[in-house]
DOMAR-664173 format. One record per atom (N, C-alpha, C): residue number from 1; chain; x, y, z. Coordinates in Angstrom, 2 decimals. Example, Ala and Ser with C-alpha at 12.3 -4.5 7.8 and 13.67 -1.06 7.14 Angstrom:
2
[1; A; [13.19; -5.69; 7.80]]
[1; A; [12.30; -4.50; 7.80]]
[1; A; [13.20; -3.30; 7.80]]
[2; A; [12.85; -2.25; 7.08]]
[2; A; [13.67; -1.06; 7.14]]
[2; A; [12.90; 0.03; 7.87]]
This chain:
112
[1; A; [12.75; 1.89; 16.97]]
[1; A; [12.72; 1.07; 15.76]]
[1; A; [13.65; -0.12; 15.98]]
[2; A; [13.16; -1.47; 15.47]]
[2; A; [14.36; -2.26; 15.95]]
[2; A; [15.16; -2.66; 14.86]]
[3; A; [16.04; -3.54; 14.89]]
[3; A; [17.09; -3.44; 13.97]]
[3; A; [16.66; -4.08; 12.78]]
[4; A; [15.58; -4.69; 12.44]]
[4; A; [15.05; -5.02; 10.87]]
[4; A; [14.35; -3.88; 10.45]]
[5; A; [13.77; -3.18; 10.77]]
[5; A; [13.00; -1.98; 10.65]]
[5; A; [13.80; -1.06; 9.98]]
[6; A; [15.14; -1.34; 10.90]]
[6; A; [15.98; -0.04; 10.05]]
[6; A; [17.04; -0.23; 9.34]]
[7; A; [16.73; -1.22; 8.46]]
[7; A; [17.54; -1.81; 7.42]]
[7; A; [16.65; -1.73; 6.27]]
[8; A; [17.39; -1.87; 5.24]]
[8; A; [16.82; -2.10; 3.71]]
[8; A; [16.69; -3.20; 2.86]]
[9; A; [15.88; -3.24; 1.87]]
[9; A; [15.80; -4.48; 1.29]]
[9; A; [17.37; -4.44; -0.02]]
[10; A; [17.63; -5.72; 0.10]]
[10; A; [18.89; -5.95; -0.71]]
[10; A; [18.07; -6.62; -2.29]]
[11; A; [18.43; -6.04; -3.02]]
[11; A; [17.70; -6.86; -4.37]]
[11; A; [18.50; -8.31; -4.65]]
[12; A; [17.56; -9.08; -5.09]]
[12; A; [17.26; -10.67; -4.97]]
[12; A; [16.91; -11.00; -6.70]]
[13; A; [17.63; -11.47; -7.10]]
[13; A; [17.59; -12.21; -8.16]]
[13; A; [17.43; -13.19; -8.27]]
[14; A; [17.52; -14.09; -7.31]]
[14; A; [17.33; -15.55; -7.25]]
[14; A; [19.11; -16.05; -7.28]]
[15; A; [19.45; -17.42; -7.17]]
[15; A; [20.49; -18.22; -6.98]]
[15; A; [21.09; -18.07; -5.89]]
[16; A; [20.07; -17.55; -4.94]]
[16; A; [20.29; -17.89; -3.26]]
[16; A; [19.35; -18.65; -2.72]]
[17; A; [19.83; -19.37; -1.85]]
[17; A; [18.41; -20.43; -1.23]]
[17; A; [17.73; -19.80; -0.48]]
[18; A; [16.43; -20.34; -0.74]]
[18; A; [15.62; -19.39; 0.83]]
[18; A; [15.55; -20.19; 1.76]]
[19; A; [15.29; -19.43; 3.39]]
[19; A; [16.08; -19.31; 4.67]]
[19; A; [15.36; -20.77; 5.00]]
[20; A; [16.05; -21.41; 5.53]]
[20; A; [15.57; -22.27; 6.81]]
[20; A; [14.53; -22.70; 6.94]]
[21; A; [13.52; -23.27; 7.63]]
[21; A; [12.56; -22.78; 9.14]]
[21; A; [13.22; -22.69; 10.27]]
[22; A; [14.52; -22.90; 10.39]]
[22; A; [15.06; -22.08; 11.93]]
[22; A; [15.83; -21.10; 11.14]]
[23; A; [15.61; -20.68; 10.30]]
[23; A; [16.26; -18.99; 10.37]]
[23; A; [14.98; -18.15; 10.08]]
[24; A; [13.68; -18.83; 9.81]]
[24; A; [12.59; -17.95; 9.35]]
[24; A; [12.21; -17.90; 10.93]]
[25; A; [12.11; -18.82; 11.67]]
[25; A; [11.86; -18.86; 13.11]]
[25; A; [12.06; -17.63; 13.56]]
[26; A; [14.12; -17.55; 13.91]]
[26; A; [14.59; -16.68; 14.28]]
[26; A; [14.24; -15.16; 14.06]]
[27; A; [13.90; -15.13; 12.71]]
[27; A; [13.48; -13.39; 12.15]]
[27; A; [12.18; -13.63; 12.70]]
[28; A; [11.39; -14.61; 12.28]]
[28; A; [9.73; -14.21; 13.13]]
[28; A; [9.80; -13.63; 14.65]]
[29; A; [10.89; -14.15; 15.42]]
[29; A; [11.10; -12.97; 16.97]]
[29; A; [11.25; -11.69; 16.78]]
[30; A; [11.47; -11.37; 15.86]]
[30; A; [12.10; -9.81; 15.56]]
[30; A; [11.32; -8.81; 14.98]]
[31; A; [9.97; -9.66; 14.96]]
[31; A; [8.43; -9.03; 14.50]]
[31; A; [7.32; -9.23; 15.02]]
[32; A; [6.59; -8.63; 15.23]]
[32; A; [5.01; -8.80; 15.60]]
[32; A; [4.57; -10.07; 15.97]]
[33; A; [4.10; -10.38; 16.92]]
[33; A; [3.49; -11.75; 17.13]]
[33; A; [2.42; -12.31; 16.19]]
[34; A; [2.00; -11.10; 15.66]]
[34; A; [0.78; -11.38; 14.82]]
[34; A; [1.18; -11.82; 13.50]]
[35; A; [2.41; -11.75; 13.13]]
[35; A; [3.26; -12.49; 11.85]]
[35; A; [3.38; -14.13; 12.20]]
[36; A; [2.87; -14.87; 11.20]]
[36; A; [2.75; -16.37; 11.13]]
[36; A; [3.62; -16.55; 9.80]]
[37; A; [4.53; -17.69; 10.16]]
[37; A; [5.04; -18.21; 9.16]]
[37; A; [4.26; -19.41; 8.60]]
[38; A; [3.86; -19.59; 7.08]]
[38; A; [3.01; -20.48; 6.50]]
[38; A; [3.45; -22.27; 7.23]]
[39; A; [2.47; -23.23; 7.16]]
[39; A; [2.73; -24.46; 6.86]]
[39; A; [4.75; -25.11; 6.87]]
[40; A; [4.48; -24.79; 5.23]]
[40; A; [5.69; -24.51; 4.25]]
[40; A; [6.74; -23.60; 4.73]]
[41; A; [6.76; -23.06; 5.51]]
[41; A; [7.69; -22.44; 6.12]]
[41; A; [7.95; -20.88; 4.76]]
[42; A; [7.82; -21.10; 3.71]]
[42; A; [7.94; -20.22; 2.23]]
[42; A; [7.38; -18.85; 2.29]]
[43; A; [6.53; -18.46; 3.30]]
[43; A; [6.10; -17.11; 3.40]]
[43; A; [5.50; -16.78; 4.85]]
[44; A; [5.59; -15.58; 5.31]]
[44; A; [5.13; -15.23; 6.16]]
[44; A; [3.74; -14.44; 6.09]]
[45; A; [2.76; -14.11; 7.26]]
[45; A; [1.64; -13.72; 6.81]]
[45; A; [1.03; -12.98; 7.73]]
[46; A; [0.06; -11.74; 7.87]]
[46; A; [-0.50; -11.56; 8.81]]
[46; A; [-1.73; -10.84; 8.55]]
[47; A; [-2.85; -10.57; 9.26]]
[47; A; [-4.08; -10.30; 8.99]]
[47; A; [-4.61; -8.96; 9.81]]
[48; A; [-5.09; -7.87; 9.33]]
[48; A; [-5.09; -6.83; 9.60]]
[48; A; [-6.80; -6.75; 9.94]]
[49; A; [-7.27; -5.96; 10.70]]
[49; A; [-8.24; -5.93; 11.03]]
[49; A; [-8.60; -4.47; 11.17]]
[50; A; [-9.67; -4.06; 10.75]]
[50; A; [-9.68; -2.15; 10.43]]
[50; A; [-11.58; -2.18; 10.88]]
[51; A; [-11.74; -0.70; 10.85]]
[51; A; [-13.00; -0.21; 11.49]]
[51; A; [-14.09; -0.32; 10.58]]
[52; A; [-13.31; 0.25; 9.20]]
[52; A; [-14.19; 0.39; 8.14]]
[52; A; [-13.55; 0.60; 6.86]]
[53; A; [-14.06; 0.70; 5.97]]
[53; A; [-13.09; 0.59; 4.41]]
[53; A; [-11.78; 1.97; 4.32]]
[54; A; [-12.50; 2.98; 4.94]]
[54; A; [-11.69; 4.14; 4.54]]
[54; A; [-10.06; 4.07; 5.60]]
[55; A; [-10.44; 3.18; 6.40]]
[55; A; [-8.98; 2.90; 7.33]]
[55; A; [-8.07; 1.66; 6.77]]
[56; A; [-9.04; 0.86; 6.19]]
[56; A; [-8.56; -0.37; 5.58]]
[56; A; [-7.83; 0.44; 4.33]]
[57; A; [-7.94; 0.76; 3.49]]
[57; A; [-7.25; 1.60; 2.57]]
[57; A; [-6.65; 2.78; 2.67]]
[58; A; [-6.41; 3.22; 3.91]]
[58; A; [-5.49; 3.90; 3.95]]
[58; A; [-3.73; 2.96; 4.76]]
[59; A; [-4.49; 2.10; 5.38]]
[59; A; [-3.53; 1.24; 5.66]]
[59; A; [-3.02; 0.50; 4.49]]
[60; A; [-3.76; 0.27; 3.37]]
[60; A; [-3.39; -0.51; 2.34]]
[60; A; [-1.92; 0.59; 1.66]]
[61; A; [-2.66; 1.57; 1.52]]
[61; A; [-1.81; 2.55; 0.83]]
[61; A; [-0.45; 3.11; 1.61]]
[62; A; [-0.66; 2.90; 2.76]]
[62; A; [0.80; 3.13; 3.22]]
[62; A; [1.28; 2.04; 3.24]]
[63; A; [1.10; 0.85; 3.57]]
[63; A; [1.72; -0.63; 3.01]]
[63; A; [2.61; -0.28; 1.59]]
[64; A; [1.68; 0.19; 0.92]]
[64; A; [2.19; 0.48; -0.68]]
[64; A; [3.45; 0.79; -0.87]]
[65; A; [3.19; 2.12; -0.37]]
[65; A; [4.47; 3.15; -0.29]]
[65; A; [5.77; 2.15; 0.31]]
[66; A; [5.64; 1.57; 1.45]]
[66; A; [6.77; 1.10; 2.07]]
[66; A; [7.35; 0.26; 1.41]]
[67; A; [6.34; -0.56; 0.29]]
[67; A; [6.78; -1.70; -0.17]]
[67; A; [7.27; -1.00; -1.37]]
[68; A; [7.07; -0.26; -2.03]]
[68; A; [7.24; 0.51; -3.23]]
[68; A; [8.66; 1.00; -2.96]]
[69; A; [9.31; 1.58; -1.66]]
[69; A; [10.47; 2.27; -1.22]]
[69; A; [11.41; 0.98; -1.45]]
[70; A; [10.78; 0.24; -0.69]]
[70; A; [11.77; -1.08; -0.76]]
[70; A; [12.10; -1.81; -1.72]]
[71; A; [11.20; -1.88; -3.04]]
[71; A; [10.98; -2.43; -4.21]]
[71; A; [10.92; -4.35; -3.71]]
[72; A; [9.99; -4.43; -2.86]]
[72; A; [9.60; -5.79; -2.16]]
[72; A; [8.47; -5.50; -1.85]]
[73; A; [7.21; -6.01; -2.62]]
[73; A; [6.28; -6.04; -3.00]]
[73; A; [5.09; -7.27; -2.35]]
[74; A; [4.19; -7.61; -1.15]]
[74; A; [3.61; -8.46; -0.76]]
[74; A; [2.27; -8.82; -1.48]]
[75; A; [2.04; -9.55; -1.32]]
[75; A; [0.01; -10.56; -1.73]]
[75; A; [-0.39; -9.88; -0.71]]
[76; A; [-1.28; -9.09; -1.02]]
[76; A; [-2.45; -8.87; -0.67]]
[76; A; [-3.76; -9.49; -0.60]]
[77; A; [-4.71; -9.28; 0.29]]
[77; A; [-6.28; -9.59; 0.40]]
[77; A; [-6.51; -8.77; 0.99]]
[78; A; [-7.68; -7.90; 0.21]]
[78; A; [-8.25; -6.24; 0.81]]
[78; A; [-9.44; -6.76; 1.02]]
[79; A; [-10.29; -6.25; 2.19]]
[79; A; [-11.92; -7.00; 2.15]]
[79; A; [-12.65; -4.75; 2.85]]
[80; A; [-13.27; -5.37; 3.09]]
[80; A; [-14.46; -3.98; 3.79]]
[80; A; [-13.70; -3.22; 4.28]]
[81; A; [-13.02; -4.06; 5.38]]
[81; A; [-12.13; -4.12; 6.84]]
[81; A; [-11.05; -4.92; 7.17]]
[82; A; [-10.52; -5.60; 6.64]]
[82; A; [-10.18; -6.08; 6.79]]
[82; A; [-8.13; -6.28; 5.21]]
[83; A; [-7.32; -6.54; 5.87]]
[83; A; [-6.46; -6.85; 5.00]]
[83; A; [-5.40; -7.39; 5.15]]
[84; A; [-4.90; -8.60; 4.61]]
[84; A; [-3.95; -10.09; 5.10]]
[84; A; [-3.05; -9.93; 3.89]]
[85; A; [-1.75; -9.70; 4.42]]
[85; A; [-0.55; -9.66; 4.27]]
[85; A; [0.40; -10.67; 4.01]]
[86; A; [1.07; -11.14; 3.10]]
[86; A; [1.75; -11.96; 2.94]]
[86; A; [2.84; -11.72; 2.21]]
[87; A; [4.03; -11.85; 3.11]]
[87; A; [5.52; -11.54; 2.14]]
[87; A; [6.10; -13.09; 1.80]]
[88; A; [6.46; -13.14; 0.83]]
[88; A; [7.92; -14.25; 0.19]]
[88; A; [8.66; -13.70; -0.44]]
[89; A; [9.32; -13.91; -0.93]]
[89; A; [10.46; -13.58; -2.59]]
[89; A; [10.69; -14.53; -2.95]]
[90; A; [10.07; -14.19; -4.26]]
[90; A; [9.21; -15.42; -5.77]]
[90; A; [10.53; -15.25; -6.09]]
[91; A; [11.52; -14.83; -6.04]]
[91; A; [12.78; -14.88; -6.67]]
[91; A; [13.75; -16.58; -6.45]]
[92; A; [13.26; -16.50; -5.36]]
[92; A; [14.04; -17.89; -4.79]]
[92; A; [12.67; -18.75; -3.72]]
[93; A; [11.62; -18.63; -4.51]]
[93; A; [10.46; -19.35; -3.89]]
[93; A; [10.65; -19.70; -2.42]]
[94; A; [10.85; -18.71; -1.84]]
[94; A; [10.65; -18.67; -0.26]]
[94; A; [10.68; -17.50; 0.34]]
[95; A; [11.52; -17.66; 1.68]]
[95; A; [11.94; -15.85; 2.51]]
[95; A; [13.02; -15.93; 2.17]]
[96; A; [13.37; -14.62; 2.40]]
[96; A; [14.43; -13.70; 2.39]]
[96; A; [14.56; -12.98; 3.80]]
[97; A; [15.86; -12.43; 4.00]]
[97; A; [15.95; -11.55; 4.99]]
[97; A; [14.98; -10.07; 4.72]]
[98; A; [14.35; -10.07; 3.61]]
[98; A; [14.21; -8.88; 2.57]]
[98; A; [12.28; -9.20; 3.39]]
[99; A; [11.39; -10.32; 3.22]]
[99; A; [10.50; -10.57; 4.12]]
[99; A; [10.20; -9.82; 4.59]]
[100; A; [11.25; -10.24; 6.36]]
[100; A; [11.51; -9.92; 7.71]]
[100; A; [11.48; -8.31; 8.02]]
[101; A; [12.16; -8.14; 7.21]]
[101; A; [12.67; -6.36; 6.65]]
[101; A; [11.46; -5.62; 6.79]]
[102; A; [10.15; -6.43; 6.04]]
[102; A; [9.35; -5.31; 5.42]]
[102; A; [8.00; -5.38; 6.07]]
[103; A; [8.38; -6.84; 6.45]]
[103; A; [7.21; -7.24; 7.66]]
[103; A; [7.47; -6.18; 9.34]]
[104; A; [8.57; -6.12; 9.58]]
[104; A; [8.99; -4.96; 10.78]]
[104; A; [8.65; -3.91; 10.25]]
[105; A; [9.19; -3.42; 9.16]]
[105; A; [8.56; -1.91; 8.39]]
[105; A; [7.00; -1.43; 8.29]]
[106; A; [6.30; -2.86; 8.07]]
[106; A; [4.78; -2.67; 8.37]]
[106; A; [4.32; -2.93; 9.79]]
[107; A; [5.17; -3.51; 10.59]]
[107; A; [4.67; -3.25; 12.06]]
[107; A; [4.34; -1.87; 12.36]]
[108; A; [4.93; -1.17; 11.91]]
[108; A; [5.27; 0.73; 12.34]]
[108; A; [3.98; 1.52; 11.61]]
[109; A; [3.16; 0.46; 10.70]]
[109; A; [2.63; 1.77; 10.02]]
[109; A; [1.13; 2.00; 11.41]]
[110; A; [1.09; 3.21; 11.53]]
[110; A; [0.07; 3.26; 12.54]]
[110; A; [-1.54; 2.42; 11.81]]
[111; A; [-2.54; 1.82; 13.19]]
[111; A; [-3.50; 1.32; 12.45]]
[111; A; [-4.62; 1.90; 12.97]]
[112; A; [-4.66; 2.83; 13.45]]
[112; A; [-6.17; 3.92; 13.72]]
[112; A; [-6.04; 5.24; 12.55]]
């Protein structure tokens, strides 16, 4: 597990700035290649690709849980097969270290 993975989300109220694009940079190394940081630098994103609905929702649902543990909550888009991921924190209209956190946490969830 690497070291965002095994950290927790810190609750965010807002009246902190959100990160950079060289500190969103920096955390995007520390995750999946398949994590894209937007345009805007304001959210990160990634797109899941599944066999058939019953894998696509079970991946959805452990997404859930993790995000539910963490109380950091992503946008979703669920399709057949398919499901695209997107973390920010609306708290301070950008990333957070809290993101990064949960985006590594969903690297781990198995996808077969």
């Amino acid at each position: 597990m690497n070291d965002l993975a095994s950290r927790g989300c810190k609750p965010c109220d807002g009246g902190t700035a959100p990160l950079t694009r060289e500190a969103a940079t920096a955390f995007l190394t520390q995750v999946s290649t398949a994590w894209v940081l937007t345009e805007s630098a304001h959210a990160v994103r990634r797109e899941f690709a599944f066999r058939d609905f019953y894998r696509t929702m079970s991946f959805v649902n452990a997404l859930a849980h993790v995000a539910n543990i963490e109380d950091h909550h992503p946008d979703l888009e669920v399709g057949y097969n398919y499901c695209r991921v997107t973390f920010t924190t609306h708290a301070i209209r950008g990333l957070s270290d809290n993101d990064f956190v949960c985006a590594a946490k969903v690297d781990l969830i198995p996808l077969s």
